[in-house]
C-alpha positions in Angstrom: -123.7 35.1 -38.2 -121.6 38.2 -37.6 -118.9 37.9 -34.3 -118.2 40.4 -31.7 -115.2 40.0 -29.6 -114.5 41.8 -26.5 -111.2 42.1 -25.4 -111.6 41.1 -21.0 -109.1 40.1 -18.9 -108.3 42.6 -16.3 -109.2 41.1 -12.8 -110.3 44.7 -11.5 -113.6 45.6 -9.6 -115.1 42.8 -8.6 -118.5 42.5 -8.8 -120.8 42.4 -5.4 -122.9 39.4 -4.0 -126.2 41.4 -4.7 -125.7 42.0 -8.1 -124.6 38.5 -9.1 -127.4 37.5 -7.2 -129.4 39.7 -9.8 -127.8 38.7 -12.8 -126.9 34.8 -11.8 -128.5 33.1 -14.9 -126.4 35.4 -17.3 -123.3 35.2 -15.2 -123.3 31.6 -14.5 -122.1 31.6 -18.4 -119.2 32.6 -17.3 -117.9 29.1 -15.6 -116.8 28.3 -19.3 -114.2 30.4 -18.9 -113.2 29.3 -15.4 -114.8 32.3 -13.5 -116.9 31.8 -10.9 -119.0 34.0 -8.5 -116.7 34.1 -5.6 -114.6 36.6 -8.0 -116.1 38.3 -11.3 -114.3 41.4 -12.4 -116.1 43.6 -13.7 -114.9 43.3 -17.5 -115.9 39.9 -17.5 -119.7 41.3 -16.1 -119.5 43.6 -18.8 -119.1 40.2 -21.1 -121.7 38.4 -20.1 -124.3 41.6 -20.7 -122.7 42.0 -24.3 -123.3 38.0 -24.9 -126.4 38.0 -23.5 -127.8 40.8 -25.8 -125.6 39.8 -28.4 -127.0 36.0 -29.0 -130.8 37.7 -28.3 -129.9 40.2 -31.4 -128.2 37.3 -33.9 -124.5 37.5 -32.6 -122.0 35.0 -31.8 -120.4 36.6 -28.8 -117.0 35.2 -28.1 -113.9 36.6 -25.2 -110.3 37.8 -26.5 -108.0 37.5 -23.4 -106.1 40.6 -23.4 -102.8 39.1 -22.0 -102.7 37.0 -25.3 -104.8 37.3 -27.6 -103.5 36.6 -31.3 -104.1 38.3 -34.8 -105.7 34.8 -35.8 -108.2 35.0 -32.7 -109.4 38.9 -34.1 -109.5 37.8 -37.8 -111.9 35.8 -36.9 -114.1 38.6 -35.5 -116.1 41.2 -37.3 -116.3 43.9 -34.5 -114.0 44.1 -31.6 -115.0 46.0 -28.3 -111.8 47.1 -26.1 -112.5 46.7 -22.2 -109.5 45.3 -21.7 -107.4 48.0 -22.6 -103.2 49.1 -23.6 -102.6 50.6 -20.3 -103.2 47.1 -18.8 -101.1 45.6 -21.3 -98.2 47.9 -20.4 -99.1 47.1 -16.5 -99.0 43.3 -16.9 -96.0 43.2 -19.4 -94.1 46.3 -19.9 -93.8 48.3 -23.2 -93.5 45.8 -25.5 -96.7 43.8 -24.7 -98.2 47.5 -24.9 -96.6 47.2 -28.6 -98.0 43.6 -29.1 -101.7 44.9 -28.1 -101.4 47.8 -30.2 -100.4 46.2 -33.6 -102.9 43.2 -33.4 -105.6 45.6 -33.5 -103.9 47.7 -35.7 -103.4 45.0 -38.2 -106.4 43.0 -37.9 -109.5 43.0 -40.1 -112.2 43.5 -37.4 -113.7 46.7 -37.1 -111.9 47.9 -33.7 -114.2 49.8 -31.0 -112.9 52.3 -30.0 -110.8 52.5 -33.3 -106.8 52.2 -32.7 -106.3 56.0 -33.4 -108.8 57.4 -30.7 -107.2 54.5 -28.1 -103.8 56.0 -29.4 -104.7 59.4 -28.8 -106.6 58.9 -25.4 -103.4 57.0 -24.2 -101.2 59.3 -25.4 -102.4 62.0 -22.6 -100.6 65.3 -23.8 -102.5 64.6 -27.3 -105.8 65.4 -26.0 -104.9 67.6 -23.2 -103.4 69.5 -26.6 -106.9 69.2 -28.0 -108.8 70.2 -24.9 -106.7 73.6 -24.4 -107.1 74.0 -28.5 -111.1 73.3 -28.2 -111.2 75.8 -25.2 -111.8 73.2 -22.3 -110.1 74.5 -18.8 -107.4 72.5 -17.7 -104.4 72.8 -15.2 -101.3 74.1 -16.5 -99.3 71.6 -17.8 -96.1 70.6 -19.0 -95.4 67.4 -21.6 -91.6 65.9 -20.5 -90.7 63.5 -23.4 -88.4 61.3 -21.0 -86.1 60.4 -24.1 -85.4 64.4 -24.6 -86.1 67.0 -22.3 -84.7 70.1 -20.6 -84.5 70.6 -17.0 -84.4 74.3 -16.9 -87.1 74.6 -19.3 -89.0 72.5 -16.3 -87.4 74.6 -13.9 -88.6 77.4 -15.5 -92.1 76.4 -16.5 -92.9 75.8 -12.8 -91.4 79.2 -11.6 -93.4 81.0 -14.3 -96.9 79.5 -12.9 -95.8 79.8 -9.2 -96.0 75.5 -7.9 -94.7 75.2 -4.9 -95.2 71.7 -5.1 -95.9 69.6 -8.4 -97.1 65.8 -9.5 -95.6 63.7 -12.3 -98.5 61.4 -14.1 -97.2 59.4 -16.7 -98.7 58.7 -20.0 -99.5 54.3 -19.6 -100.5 54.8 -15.6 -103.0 54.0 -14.1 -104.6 53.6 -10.4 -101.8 55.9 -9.1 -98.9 53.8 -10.3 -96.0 56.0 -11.8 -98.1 59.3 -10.2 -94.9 61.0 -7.9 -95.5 64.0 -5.9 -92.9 66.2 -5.4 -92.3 68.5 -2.3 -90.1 71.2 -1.9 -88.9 71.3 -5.0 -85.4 71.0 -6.4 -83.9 70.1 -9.9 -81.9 67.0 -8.2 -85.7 66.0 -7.0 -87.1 66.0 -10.5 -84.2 64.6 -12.3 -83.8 61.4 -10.0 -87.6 60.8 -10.4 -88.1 61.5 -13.6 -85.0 58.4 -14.5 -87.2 56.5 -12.1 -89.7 56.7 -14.3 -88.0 55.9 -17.6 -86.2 52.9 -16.0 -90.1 51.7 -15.5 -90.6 51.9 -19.1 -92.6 55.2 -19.5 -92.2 57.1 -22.4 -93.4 60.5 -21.8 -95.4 62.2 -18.1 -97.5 65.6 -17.8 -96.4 68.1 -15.0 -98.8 69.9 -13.4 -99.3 71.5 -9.7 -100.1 69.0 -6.8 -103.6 70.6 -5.5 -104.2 70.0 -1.7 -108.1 71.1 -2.1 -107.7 68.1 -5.3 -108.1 65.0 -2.8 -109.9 67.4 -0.1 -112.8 68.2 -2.4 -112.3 65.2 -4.8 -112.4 64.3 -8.4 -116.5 64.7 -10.4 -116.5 61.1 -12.5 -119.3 61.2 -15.1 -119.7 58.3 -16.6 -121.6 58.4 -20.3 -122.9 55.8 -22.5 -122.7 58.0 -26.1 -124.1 61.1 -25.0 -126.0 60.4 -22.2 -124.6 60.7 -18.4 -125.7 57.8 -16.8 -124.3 58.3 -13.2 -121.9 60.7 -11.6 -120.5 60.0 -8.3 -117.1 61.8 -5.9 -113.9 60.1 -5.4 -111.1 60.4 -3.1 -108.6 58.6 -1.5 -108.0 57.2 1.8 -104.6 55.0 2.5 -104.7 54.1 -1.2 -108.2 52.7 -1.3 -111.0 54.9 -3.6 -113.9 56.7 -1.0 -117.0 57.4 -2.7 -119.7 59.7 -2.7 -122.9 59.1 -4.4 -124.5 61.0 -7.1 -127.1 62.7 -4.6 -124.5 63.9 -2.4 -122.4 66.1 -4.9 -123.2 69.8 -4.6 -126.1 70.4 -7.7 -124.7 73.6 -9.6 -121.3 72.2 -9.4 -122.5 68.7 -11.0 -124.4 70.8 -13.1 -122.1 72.4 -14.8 -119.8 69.3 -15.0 -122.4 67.7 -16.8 -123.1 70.2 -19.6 -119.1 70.9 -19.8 -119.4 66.8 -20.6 -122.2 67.3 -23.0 -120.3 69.7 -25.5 -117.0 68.0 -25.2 -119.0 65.0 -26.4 -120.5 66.8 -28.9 -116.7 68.3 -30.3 -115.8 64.5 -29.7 -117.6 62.8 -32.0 -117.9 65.7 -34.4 -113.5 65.3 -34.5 -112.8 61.9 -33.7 -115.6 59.3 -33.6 -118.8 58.2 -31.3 -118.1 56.9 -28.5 -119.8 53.7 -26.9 -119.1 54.8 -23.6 -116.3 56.8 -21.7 -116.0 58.3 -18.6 -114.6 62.6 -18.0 -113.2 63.3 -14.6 -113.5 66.8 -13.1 -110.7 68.3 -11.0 -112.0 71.3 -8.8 -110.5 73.3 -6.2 -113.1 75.1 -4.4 -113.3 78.6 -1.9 -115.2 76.3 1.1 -117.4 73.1 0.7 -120.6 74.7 -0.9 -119.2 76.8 -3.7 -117.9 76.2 -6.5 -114.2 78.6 -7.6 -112.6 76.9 -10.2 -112.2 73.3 -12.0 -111.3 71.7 -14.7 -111.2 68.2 -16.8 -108.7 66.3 -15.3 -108.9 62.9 -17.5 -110.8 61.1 -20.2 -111.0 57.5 -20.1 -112.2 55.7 -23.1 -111.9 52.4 -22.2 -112.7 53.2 -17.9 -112.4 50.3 -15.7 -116.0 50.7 -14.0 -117.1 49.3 -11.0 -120.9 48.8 -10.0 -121.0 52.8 -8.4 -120.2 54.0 -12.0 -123.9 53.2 -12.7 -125.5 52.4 -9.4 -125.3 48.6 -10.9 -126.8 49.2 -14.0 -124.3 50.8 -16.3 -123.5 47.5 -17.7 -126.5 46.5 -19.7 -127.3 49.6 -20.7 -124.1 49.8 -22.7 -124.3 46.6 -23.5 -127.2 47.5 -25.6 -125.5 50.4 -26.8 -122.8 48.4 -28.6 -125.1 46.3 -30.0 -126.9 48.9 -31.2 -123.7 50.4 -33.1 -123.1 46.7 -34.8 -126.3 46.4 -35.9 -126.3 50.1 -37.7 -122.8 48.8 -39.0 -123.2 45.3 -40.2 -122.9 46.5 -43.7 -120.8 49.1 -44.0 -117.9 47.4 -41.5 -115.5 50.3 -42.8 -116.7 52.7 -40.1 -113.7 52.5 -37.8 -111.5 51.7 -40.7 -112.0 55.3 -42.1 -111.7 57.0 -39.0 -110.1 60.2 -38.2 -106.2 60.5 -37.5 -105.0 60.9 -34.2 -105.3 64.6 -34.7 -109.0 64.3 -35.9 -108.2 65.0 -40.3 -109.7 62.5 -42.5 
């Protein structure tokens, strides 16, 4: 009997009353692992689909806590699924239990899913903002500050050439808004003293780009795919911190449109470069003329590895890739090389 791990562990997104009410008999596996219904995340829902499915299709099913998990525990594995991902592991413990995350799955036998490289790459933000720009995709100006080695007037600069008059610093490793820093009336003193902030938190490298008023105004277009199939779109913004959202229905129809078949071909260049994907989520940025049409956007993020609540599906995005991943290890229970032989992080065999 082949085994899948899944790599859980996060303690995000709860899931609601009504849908463990819906799902109780598959969730209620979960008290083996001391997690009951008053709190699921949603990685651990996520779980409980993938066992269920799993054991129906022949597989032994078994968790890999991400906060410490060992070589030994993934050698024992044949596939591995990643839901519990390196950004967390550089939340929870800094940069070197990033490191430790990264080189178990480097090093172990298991076929990794997503493979190490792509997680690499995805983390690594200004490596597939690169790619987008090189493939064509619109994004925001940008510029990559390695915060071992960089230049203020070359920053200085930058931002005078594209005209900000006020600009955000997102590091590479954040997540939820943590490390994010807008900066107002801008000054070299201002972005020198955050950008040591910054490195004293342990990042390694952030992306400059313009802080957009009309970006929380209008909100951010998250489509969320299992391989290449959209299986909900909804609108976020943000309120005092917390996420408000707007349901599928409610976003504008050409503007999701378009989103939509912008996701379809990057999907398509994707996997064609990279690999297939089980699932991922692109985020749309747009900055609009009023609140009906559409000016300008762009892709703002891809998550490979998105922390995804119950609206990412309307409550049923979680069996349905499930069944996706089970599909993938069943068409690769032979050849087990398939993430092995993946591309590099630049997408050459």
């Amino acid at each position: 009997m082949k085994t899948i791990g899944v790599i859980i562990g996060t303690e995000d997104e709860p899931i609601s009353s009504k849908y463990y009410k819906n799902n109780k008999k598959k969730l209620d596996i979960l008290q083996e692992y001391g997690v009951y219904k008053d709190y699921i995340p949603y990685d651990y829902a996520i779980f409980s689909e993938i066992k269920y499915y799993g054991e129906k299709s022949g597989y032994r099913v078994v968790p890999l806590f991400g906060n410490d998990f060992t070589l030994k525990e993934c050698n024992e594995c044949d596939f591995i699924f990643s839901i519990f991902e390196g950004v967390y592991s550089f939340i929870n413990g800094g940069y070197e239990q990033y490191l430790r995350y990264m080189n178990i799955l480097k090093r172990t036998k298991a076929n990794v899913i997503p493979s190490i490289n792509t997680q690499k790459f995805i983390i690594n933000k200004h490596k597939y903002m690169k790619y987008l720009e090189k493939k064509g995709y619109g994004i925001t100006p940008t510029k990559y500050v390695n915060l071992n080695q960089y230049s203020i007037n070359a920053i200085m600069n930058f931002i005078k050439k594209h005209g900000f008059e006020n600009i955000v610093l997102k590091p590479e490793l954040g997540a939820f808004k943590t490390g994010f820093k807008v900066i107002k009336n801008i000054s070299s003193k201002k972005i020198l003293d955050s950008l040591r902030i910054l490195k004293k938190k342990g990042y390694r490298r952030i992306l400059l780009q313009e802080f957009l008023p009309e970006f929380n105004k209008y909100g951010e277009i998250k489509t969320y795919w299992v391989g290449e199939k959209n299986i909900y779109s909804y609108n976020q913004k943000w309120k005092n911190g917390e996420g408000v959202f707007q349901s599928q229905d409610k976003i504008e129809k050409e503007l999701l449109k378009e989103c939509l078949n912008v996701g379809k071909k990057l999907l398509k260049d994707f996997f064609k470069d990279h690999e297939q994907l089980i699932h991922c989520r692109i985020d749309f940025a747009c900055c609009m003329n009023n609140d009906k049409q559409c000016r300008e956007y762009f892709i703002n993020e891809i998550e490979i590895c998105p922390t995804i609540g119950e609206q990412e599906g309307n409550g049923k995005s979680y069996s349905i890739m499930a069944k996706e991943l089970i599909k993938y290890c069943s068409e690769n229970d032979i050849n087990s090389l398939s993430f092995h032989t993946v591309n590099d992080e630049n997408g050459k065999k």
